[in-house]
C-alpha positions in Angstrom: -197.9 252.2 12.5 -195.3 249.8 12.8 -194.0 249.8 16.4 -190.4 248.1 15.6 -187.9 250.8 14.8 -186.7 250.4 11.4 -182.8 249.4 11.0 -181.6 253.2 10.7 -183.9 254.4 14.0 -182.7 251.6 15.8 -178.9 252.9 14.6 -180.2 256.3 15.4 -181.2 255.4 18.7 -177.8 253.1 19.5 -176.1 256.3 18.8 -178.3 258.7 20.8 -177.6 256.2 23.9 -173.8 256.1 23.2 -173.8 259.8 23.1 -175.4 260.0 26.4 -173.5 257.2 28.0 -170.4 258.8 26.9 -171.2 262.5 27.5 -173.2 262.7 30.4 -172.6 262.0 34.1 -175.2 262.4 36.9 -172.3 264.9 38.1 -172.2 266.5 35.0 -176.3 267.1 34.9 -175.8 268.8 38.0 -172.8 271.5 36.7 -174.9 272.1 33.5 -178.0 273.1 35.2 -176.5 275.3 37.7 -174.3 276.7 34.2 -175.2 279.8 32.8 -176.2 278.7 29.2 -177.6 275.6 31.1 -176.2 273.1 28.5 -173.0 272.4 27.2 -172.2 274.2 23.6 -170.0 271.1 22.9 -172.8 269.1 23.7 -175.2 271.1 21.6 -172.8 271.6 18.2 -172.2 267.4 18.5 -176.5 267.0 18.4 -176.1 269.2 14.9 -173.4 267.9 13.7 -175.2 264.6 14.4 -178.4 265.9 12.5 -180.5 265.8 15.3 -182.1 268.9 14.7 -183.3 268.1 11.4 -184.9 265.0 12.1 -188.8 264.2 11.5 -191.1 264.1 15.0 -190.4 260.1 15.6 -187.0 259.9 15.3 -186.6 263.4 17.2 -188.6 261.2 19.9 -186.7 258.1 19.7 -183.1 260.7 20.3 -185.2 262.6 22.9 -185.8 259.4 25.3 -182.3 258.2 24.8 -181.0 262.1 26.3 -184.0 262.1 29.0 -182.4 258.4 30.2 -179.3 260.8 30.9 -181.5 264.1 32.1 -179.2 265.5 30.3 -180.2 269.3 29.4 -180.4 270.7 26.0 -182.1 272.8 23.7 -182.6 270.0 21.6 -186.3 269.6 22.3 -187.5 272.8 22.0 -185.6 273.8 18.9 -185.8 270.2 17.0 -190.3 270.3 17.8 -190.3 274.1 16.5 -188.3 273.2 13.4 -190.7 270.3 12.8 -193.9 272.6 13.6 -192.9 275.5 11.9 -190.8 274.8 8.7 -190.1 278.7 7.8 -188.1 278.8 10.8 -184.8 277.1 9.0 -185.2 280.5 6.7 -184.8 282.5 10.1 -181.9 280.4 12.1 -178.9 278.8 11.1 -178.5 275.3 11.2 -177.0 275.5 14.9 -179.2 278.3 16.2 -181.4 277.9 19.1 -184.5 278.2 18.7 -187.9 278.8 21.5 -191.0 279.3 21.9 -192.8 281.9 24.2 -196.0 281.6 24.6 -196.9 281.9 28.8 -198.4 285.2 29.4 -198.4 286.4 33.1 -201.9 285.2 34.7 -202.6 282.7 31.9 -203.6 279.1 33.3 -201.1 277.2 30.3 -199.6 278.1 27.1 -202.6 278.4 24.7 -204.7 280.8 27.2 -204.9 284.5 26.9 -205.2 287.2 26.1 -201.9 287.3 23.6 -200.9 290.5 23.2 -201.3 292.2 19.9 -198.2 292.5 17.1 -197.9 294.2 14.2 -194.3 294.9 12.8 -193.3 295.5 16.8 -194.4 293.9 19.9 -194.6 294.8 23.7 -195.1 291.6 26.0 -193.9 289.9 28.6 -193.7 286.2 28.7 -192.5 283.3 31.1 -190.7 279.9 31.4 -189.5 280.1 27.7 -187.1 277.6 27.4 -183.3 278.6 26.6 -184.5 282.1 25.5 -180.8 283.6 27.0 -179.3 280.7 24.4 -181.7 281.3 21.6 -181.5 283.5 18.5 -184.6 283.1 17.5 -187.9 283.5 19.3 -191.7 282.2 18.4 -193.5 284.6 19.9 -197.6 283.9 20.4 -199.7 286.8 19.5 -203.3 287.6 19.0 -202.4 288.3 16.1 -200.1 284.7 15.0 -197.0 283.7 15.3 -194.2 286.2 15.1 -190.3 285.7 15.2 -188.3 287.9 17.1 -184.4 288.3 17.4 -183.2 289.1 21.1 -180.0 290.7 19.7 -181.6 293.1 17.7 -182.8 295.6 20.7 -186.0 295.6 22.8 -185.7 292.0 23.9 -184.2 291.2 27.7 -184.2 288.1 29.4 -184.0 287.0 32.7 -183.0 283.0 34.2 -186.0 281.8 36.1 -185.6 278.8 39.2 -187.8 276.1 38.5 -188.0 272.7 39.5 -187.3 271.2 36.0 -183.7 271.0 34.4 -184.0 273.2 31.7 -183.0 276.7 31.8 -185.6 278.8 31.3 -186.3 282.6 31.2 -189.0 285.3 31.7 -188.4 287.4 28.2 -189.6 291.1 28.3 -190.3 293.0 24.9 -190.8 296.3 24.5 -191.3 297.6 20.9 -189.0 294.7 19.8 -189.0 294.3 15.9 -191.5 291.0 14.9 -192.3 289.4 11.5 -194.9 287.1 11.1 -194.5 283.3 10.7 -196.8 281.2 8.8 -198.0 278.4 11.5 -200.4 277.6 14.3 -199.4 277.8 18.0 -201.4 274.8 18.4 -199.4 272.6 16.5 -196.2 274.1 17.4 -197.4 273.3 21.0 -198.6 269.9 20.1 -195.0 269.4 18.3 -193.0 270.5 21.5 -195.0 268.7 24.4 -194.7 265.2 22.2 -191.0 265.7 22.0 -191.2 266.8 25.8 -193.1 263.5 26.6 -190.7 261.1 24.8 -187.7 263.2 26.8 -190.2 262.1 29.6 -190.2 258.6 29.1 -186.9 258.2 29.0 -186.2 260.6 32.6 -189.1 258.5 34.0 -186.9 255.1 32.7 -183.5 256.5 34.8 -185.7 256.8 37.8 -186.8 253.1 37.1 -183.2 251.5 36.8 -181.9 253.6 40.3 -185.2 252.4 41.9 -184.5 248.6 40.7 -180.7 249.0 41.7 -181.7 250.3 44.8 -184.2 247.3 45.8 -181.2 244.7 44.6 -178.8 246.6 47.1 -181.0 247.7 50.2 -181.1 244.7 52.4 -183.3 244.5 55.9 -183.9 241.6 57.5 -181.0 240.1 55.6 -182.7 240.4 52.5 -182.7 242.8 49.3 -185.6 244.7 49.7 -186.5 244.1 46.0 -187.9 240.6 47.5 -190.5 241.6 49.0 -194.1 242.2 47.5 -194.5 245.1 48.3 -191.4 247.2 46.6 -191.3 244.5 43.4 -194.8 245.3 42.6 -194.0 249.0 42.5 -191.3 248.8 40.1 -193.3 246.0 38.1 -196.5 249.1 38.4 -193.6 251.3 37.0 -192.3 249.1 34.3 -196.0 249.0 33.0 -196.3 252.5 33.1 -193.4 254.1 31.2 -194.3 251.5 28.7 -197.4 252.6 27.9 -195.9 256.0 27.5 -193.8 255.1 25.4 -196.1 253.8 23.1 -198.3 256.6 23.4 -195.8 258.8 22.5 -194.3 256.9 19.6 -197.7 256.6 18.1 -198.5 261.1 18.9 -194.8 261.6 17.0 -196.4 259.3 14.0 -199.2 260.9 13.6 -197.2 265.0 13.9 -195.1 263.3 10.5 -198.3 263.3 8.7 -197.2 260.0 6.9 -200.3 258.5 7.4 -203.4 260.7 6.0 -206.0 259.0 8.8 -203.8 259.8 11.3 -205.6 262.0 14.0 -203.2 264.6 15.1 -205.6 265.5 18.4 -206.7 262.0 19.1 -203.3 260.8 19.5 -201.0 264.0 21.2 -204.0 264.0 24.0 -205.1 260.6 24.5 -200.8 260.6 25.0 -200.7 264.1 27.4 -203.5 262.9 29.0 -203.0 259.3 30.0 -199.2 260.3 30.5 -199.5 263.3 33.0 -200.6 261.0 35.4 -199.3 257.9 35.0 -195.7 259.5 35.4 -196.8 261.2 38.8 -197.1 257.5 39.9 -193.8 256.3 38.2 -192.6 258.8 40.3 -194.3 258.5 43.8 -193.2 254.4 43.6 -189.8 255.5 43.2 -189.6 257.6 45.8 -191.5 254.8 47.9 -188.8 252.2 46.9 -186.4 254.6 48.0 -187.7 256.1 51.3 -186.4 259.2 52.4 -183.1 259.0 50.5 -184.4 259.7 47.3 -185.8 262.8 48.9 -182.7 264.1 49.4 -181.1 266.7 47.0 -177.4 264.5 47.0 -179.2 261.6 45.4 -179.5 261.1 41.6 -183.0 260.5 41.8 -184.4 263.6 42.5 -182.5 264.7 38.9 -185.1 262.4 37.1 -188.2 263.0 39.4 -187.7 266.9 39.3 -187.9 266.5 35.4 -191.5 264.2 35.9 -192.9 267.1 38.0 -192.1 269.6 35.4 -193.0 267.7 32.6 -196.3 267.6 34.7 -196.6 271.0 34.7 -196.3 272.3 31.4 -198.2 271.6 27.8 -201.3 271.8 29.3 -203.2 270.0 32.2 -204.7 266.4 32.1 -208.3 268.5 32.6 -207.2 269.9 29.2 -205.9 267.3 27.1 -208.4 264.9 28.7 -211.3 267.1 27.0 -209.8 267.7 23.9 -209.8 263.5 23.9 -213.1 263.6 24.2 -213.9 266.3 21.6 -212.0 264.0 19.7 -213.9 260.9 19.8 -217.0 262.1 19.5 -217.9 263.2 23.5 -218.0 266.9 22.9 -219.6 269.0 19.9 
């Protein structure tokens, strides 16, 4: 794996940033998520127009850090991972469809527990936090049984906005004899494919909290100095600098290995060592940024809190650290 972008992903990436810096407001972050869609449809046709939901698992990464700089919301990383994961989607959605996954059953610790209900040519189930499933026309649905699709405007499907802490909308969608045809594909990797994307949309969240947290410590003075000159707050956002990093090279190196361009790439080896070194390294990212802050950046005015809320939820979601750590070590050898 070559760790330099190549001339086109470093264009690709110049123009995600541009689109963000151009589009996206901390102002405007906070109009979308309190929206009903929870995204902008101008936004959303631009990131098709642009491709973006076409592109292979690193450069969907590369675009996904550039829009998590922003937080700005979007299906983008749901429907661009599942497209990646699950090719015979494209047969079921049009080029500017949204697409989700749901796969949270009620009483289920994460995503790949059970017991998924049962399909055959119709499902009944209930499933939560599915991400822009009031956008989306098409729906991956887990069952015992696979994965089906589902269409929510073709009767039996109703969905309802959940609050969460994260910035995505996301919705609790109810089925009840709702038509489903199956869809060649493993949960596991359409997981695997959205909680890379996810984390690379983390990195870049994690890197906005970063630059208010250094602009902060040039600006705060006491004792008639920035606060940035002293020890203790430098060496946090030196701590934090190290951090998102490393993520970022962790995920880099998980999207590699989802493209299958290299045969001896280990697809488990590198999305967990990633989820699980990540998951808690970016709960630190985000405690030293509330430290350099104090209780400002605790407050629901302040921009941080758009960036931190997005850490926590990240944190949340695509498994534990327990999880992924174990899967690690099944992965080198530690577990039969």
């Amino acid at each position: 794996m070559d760790l330099f972008p190549t001339p086109e992903q470093a264009l690709l990436l110049d123009t995600a940033r541009q689109f963000a810096a151009r589009s996206v407001t901390t102002e405007t972050v906070r109009t979308l998520e309190a929206s009903g869609p929870g995204f902008d449809p101008g936004h959303w046709q631009a990131m098709v127009d642009l491709g973006w939901t076409e592109l292979a698992p690193l450069e969907l990464a590369l675009v996904a850090d550039a829009l998590g700089r922003a937080a700005l919301p979007s299906p983008l990383v749901i429907t661009g991972s599942l497209r990646n994961a699950l090719p015979d989607v494209g047969t079921r959605a049009a080029p500017d469809a949204v697409v989700t996954l749901a796969a949270l059953v009620p009483d289920a610790r994460d995503e790949w527990q059970g017991p998924h209900p049962t399909a055959d040519a119709t499902l009944t189930a209930t499933y939560l936090l599915a991400p822009y499933a009031d956008a989306a026309s098409v729906i991956v649905a887990a069952t015992a049984d696979g994965l089906v699709t589902i269409d929510p405007g073709a009767g039996g499907v109703t969905t309802r906005r959940a609050s969460v802490i994260g910035g995505d909308a996301t919705s609790r969608v109810d089925c009840t004899d709702a038509s489903a045809i199956p869809l060649a594909g493993s949960l596991t990797s359409a997981l695997d494919h959205v909680a890379v994307t996810a984390l690379a949309y983390t990195v870049g969240a994690a890197e906005g909290a970063l630059d208010l947290s250094v602009q902060h410590a040039r600006d705060r003075e006491q004792f008639g100095r920035p606060i940035g000159s002293f020890q203790a707050v430098a060496h946090r956002c030196a701590d934090m600098r190290a951090e998102i990093d490393a993520c970022r090279l962790l995920a880099w190196r998980a999207a590699w290995a989802l493209t299958g361009d290299d045969a001896d790439a280990d697809v488990e080896f590198a999305v967990s060592s990633a989820l699980g070194y990540a998951k808690d390294a970016f709960r630190r990212v985000a405690m030293h940024a509330h430290q350099v802050h104090g209780a400002i950046g605790f407050s629901s005015e302040h921009d941080l809190q758009l960036f931190t809320r997005r850490i926590k939820a990240f944190e949340l979601t695509a498994g534990s650290t327990a999880r992924h750590q174990e899967r690690f070590a099944t992965a080198i050898g530690l577990r039969g």
